[in-house]
matplotlib code that plots the C-alpha trace (Angstrom):
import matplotlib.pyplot as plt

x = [-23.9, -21.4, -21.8, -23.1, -19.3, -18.2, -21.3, -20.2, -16.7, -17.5, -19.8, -16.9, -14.4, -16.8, -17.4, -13.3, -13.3, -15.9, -14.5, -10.9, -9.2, -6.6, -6.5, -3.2, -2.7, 0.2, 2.1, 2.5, 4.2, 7.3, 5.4, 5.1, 1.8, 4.0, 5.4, 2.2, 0.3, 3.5, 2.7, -0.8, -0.1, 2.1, -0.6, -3.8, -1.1, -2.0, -5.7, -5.5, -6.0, -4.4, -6.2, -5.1, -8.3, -9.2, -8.5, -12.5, -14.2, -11.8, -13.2, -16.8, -16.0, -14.5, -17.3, -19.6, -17.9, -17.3, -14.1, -12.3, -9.2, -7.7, -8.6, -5.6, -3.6, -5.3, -3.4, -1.0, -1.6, -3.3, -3.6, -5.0, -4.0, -6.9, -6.3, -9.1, -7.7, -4.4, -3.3, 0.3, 0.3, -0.1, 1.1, 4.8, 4.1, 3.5, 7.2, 8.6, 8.1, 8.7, 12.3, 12.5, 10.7, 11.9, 9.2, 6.3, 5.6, 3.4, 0.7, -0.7, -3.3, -6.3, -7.3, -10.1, -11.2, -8.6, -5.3, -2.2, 1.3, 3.8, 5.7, 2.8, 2.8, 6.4, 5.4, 2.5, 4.9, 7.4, 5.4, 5.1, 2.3, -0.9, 0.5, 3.6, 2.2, -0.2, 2.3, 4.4, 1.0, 0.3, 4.3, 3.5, 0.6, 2.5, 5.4, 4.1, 2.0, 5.3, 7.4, 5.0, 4.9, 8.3, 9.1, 6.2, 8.0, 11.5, 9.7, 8.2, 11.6, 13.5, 10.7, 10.9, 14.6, 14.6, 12.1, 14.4, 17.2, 15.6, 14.3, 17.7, 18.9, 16.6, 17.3, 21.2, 20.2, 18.0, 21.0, 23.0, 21.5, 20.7, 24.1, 25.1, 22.8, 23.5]
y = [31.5, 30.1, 30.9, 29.2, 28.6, 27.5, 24.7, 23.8, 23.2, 21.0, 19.1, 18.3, 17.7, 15.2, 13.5, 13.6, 12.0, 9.6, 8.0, 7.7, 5.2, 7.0, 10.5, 12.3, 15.9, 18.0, 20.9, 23.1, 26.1, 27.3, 26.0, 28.5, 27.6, 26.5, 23.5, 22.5, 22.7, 20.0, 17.9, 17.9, 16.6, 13.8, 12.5, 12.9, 10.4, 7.9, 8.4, 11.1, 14.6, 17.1, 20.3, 23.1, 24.1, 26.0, 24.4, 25.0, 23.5, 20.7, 19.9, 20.3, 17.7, 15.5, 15.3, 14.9, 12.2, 9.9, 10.4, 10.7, 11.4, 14.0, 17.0, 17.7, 17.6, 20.7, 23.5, 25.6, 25.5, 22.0, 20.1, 17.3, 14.7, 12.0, 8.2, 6.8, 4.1, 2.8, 4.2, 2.9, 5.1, 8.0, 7.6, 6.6, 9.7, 12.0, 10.4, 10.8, 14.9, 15.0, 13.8, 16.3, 19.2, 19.2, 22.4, 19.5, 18.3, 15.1, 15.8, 12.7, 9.8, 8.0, 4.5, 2.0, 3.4, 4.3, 7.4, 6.4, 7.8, 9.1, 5.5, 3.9, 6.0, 6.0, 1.7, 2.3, 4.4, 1.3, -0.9, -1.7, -1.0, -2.8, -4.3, -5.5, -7.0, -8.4, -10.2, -11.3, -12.9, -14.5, -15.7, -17.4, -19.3, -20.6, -21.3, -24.6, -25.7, -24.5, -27.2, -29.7, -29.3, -29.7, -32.5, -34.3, -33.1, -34.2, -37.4, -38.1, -37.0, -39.8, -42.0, -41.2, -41.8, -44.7, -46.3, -44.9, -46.4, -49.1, -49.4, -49.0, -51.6, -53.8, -52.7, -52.9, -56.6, -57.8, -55.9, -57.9, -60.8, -60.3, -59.6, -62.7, -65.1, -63.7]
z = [13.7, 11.2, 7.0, 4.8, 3.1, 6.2, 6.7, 3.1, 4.3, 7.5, 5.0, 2.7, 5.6, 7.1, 3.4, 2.9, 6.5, 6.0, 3.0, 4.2, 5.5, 6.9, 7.8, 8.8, 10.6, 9.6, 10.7, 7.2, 9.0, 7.1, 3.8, 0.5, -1.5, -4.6, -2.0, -0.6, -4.5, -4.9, -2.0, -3.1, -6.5, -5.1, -2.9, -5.2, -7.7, -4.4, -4.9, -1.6, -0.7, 1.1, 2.4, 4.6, 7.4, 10.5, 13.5, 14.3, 11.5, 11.3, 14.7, 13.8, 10.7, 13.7, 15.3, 12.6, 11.0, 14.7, 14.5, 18.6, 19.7, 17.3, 19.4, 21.2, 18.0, 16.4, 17.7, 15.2, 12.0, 10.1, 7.0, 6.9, 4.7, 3.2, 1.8, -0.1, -1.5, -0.2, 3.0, 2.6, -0.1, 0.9, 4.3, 1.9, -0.3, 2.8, 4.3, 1.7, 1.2, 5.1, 4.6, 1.8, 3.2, 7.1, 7.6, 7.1, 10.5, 11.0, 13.9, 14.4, 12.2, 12.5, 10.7, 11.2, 14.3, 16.2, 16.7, 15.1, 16.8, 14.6, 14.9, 13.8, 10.7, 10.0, 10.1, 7.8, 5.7, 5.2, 4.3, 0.6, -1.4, -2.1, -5.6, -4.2, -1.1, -3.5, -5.7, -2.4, -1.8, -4.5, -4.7, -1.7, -3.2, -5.9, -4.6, -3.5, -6.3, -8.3, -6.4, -6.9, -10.6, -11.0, -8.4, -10.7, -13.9, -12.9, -11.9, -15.2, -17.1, -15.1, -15.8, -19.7, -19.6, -18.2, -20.8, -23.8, -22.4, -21.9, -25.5, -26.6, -24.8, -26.3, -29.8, -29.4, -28.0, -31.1, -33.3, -32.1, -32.0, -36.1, -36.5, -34.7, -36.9, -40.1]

ax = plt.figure().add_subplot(projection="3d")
ax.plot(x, y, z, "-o")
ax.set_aspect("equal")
plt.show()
């Protein structure tokens, strides 16, 4: 019959799982506790987590949380890394102390109902963050409306010129003409 400690760890696995949006399984063998407290810092920065568990309970919180196809990924020794905001993020920040730390082994992912492959992470890892993609967005909008204002504006500014130069025209002519008289 399992603890009590270790029922309060599946719960909190299976809460951590339940609010991610992307979960990724690590290989932390060869890892001193200073390096994973470091790798842990850089992810919480992303709005994630990053916690080392028994194979077992992990699998319980698997379960629990609906989450299939993860299984045969949880020999050796796991982390498991959490996204609970942006998983671009995370799954950048995790790359990113990968290529640093060669000892940290991706395992695997899951996201939005389905297993990632380590390719599919590496992509997720690419791509840019939520801000960024955000502004490229929105750069897109108003690229458009952009043009438009300033075909309009260079449209008017002809239009403006043309009057003045007409209007000088016209004054040079009755100048002239005054001068002629007098």
């Amino acid at each position: 019959m399992p603890t009590e400690k270790k029922r309060a760890i599946v719960a909190q696995l299976q809460e951590d799982l339940g609010r991610s949006k992307l979960v990724i399984l690590t290989d932390y063998r060869g890892l001193n506790v200073a390096e994973i407290t470091e790798l842990r810092r850089s992810l919480q920065k992303q709005v994630g987590g990053y916690q080392v568990v028994k194979n077992t309970l992990l699998h319980l919180a698997l379960g629990q949380a609906g989450i299939e196809g993860l299984e045969d990924r949880l020999e050796g020794p796991v982390a498991v890394a959490f996204a609970y905001e942006d998983p671009a993020a995370v799954a950048k920040a995790l790359d990113d102390y990968a290529r640093r730390q060669s000892l940290l082994e991706v395992k695997g992912g899951w996201m939005e109902g389905r297993v990632l492959t380590l390719d599919e992470i590496k992509a997720l890892a690419s791509l840019p963050s939520r801000p960024v993609l955000l502004a490229q967005v929105m750069g897109t909008i108003q690229a458009p409306l952009a043009n438009l204002v300033g075909g309009l504006s260079s449209v008017l500014r002809d239009l403006i010129y043309v009057l003045k130069t007409r209007a000088e025209a016209g004054e040079s002519a009755v100048q002239a003409e005054t001068a002629s008289a007098a």
